[in-house]
C-alpha positions in Angstrom: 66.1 12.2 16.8 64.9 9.9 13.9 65.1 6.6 16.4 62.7 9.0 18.6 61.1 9.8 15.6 60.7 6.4 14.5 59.3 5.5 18.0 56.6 8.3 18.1 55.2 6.8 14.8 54.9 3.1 16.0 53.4 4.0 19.4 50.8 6.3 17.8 50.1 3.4 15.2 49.8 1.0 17.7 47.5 3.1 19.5 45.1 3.5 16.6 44.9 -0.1 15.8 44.1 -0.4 19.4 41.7 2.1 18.9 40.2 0.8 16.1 40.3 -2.7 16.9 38.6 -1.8 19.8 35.8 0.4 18.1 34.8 -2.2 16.0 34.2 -4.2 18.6 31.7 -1.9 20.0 30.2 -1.2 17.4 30.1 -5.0 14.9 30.1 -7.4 18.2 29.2 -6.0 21.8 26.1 -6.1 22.6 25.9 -2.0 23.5 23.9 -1.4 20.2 22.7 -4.5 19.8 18.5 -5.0 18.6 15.8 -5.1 21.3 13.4 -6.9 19.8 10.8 -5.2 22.3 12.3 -1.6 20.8 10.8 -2.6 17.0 7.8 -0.7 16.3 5.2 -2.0 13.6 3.0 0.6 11.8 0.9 0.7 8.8 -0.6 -3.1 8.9 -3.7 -2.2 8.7 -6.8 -4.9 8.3 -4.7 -7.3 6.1 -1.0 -7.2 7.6 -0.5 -9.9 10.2 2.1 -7.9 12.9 2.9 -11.8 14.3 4.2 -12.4 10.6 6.3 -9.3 10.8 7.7 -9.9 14.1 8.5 -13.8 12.9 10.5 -11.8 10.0 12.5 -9.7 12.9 13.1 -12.4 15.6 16.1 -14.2 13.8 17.9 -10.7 13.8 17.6 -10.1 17.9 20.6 -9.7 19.2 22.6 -8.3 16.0 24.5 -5.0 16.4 22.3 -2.2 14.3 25.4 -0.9 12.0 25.6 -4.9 11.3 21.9 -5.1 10.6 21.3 -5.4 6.7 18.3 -3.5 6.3 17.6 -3.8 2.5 17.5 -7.6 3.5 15.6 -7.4 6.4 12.9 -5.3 3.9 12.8 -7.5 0.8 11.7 -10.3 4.0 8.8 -7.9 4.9 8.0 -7.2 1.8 7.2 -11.5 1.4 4.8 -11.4 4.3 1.1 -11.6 2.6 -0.8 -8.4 2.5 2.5 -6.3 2.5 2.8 -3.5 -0.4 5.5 -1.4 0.5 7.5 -1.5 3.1 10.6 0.9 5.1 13.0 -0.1 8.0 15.4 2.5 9.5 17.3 2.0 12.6 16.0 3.4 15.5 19.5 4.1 17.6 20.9 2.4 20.0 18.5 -0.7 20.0 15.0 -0.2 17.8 13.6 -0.9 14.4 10.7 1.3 12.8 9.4 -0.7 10.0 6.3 1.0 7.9 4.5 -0.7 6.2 1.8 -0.2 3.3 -1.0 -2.9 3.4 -2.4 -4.1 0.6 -6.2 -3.2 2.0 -9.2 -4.3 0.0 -11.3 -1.6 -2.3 -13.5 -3.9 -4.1 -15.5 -7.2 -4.1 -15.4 -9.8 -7.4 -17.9 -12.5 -7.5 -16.3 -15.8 -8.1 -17.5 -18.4 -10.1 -17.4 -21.4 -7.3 -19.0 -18.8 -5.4 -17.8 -16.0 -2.9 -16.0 -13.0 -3.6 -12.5 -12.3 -3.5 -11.1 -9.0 -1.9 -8.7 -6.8 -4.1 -6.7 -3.9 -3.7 -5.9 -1.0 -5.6 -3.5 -3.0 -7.9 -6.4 -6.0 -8.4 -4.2 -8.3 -5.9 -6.2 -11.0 -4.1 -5.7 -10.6 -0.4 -8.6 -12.3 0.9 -12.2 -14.3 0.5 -15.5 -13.8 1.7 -18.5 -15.3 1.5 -20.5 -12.2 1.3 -19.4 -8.4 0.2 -17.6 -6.4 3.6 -19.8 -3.2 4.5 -18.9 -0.3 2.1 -17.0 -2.2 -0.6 -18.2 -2.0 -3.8 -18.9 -5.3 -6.0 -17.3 -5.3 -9.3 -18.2 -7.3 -12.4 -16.0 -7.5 -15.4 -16.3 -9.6 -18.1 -14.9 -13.3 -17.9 -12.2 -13.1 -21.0 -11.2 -9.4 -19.8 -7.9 -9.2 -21.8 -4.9 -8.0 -19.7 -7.2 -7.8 -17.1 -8.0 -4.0 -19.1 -11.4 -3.2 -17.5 -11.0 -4.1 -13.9 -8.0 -2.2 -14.3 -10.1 0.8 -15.5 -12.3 0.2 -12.7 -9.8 -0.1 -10.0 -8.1 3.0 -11.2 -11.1 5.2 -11.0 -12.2 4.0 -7.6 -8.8 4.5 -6.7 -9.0 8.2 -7.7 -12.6 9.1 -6.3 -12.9 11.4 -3.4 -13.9 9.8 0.1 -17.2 11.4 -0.1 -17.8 9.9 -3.4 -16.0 6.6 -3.5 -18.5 6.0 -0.1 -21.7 6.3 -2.3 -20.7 3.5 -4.8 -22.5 0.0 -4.6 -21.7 -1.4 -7.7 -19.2 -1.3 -10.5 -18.9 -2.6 -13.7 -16.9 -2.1 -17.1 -17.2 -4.3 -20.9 -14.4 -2.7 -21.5 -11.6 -0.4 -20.3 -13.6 2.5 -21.9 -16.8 1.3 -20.5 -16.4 2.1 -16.6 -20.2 2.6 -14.9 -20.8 3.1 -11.3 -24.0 2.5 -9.6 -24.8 4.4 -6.5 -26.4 3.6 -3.2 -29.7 5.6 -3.8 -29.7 3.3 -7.3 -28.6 6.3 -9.8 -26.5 5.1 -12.6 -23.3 6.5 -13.5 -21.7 6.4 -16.7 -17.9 7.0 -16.4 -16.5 5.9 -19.3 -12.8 5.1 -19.5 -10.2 6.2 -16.4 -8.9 9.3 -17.7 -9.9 13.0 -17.3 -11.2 11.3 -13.3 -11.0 14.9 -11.9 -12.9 16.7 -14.5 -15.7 14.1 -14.2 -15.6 13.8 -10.8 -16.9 17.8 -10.3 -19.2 17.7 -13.2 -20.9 15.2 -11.3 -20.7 17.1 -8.0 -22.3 19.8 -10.3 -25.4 17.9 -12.0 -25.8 16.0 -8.2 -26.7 18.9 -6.6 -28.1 21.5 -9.2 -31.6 21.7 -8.6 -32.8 20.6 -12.6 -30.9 17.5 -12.5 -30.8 16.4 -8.8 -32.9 13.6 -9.0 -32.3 12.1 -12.2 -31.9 8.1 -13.0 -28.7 8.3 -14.9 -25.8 10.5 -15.0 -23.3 10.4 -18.3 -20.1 12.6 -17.6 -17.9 9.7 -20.2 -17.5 12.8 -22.1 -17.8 15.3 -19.3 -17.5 18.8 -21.0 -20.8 17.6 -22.4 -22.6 15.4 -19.5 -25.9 14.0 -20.5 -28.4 13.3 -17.8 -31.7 10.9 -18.0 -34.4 10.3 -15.9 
């Protein structure tokens, strides 16, 4: 009984080590969940994100078994294409990739010195350089010797935080200091902002004095402080 005994246990471990031998197989080496490089889907790119760049980050990994895939690597590389923000890649079972991206897209336009304007987005990074200001984007100007880059952080903050329907009707935008934000608007009013904070409060006093009746048409509107907004003609 114990040399039958004995028997039973080496069969049934030889049978899992079969098993397993042959699982991992299947799963680390054969090609049965291996990437298709025609299964990886691209979204999120945007106007700045070059999808040719992506795919020249995926292409050394065609071929690779998905549970061997190292996606943290394989992210850190998409996160190094130009114009990337943020980026995600999941395994798409048995052959795909879905990698999201979040492209850096330009909000604003900053005259340069040599001429031209460079593109930033919401962060104030550089991803691109025109020769005149795209449709729609505001131009900033900032003082030269900005410290810590302060006010066109204050500026890009607020933009940042303006509704659609708002952040369309800006032209121009300008702080001297981080406390000094102004906006100019389409139909040439004058906004005074002030610094970045309290952006929701000032944002619907503005709605308010816009479209009352006594203050519709005025020249300037001053919500820096906005529990007491000043208006001028």
């Amino acid at each position: 009984m114990r040399r039958s005994l004995l028997r039973r246990r080496v069969i049934i471990g030889s049978v899992t080590g079969v098993v397993l031998v042959a699982l991992s197989w299947l799963l680390l080496v054969s090609p049965v969940l291996a990437l298709d490089l025609a299964e990886v889907e691209l979204t999120g790119e945007g106007t700045v994100v070059d999808g040719a760049a992506v795919a020249a980050v995926v292409a050394p990994y065609a071929d690779v078994p998905l549970p061997r895939l190292d996606t943290v690597a394989l992210r850190r590389e998409v996160l190094d294409v130009p114009g990337v923000r943020a980026a995600e890649v999941a395994r798409v079972w048995p052959h795909g990739l879905r990698i999201t991206v979040v492209s850096r897209e330009p909000v604003a336009a900053v005259p340069q010195v040599e001429g031209g304007f460079a593109l930033l987005d919401v962060e104030g990074v550089q991803v691109g350089r025109v020769d005149a200001p795209p449709e729609g984007l505001p131009v900033i100007s900032v003082p030269a010797d900005d410290p810590g880059a302060r006010a066109l952080t204050a500026v890009l903050t607020v933009l940042q935080q303006l509704p659609p329907e708002l952040a369309a009707q800006i032209a121009t935008a300008s702080a001297d200091s981080q406390d000094a934000v102004r906006f100019g608007l389409r139909d040439g009013a004058v906004v005074e902002w002030g610094s970045a904070d309290r952006n929701a409060l000032k944002v619907r006093v503005l709605q308010t004095l816009r479209s009352a009746e006594a203050s519709r048409g005025a020249a300037v509107f001053d919500v820096s402080a906005p529990t007491l907004p000043i208006t001028r003609s």
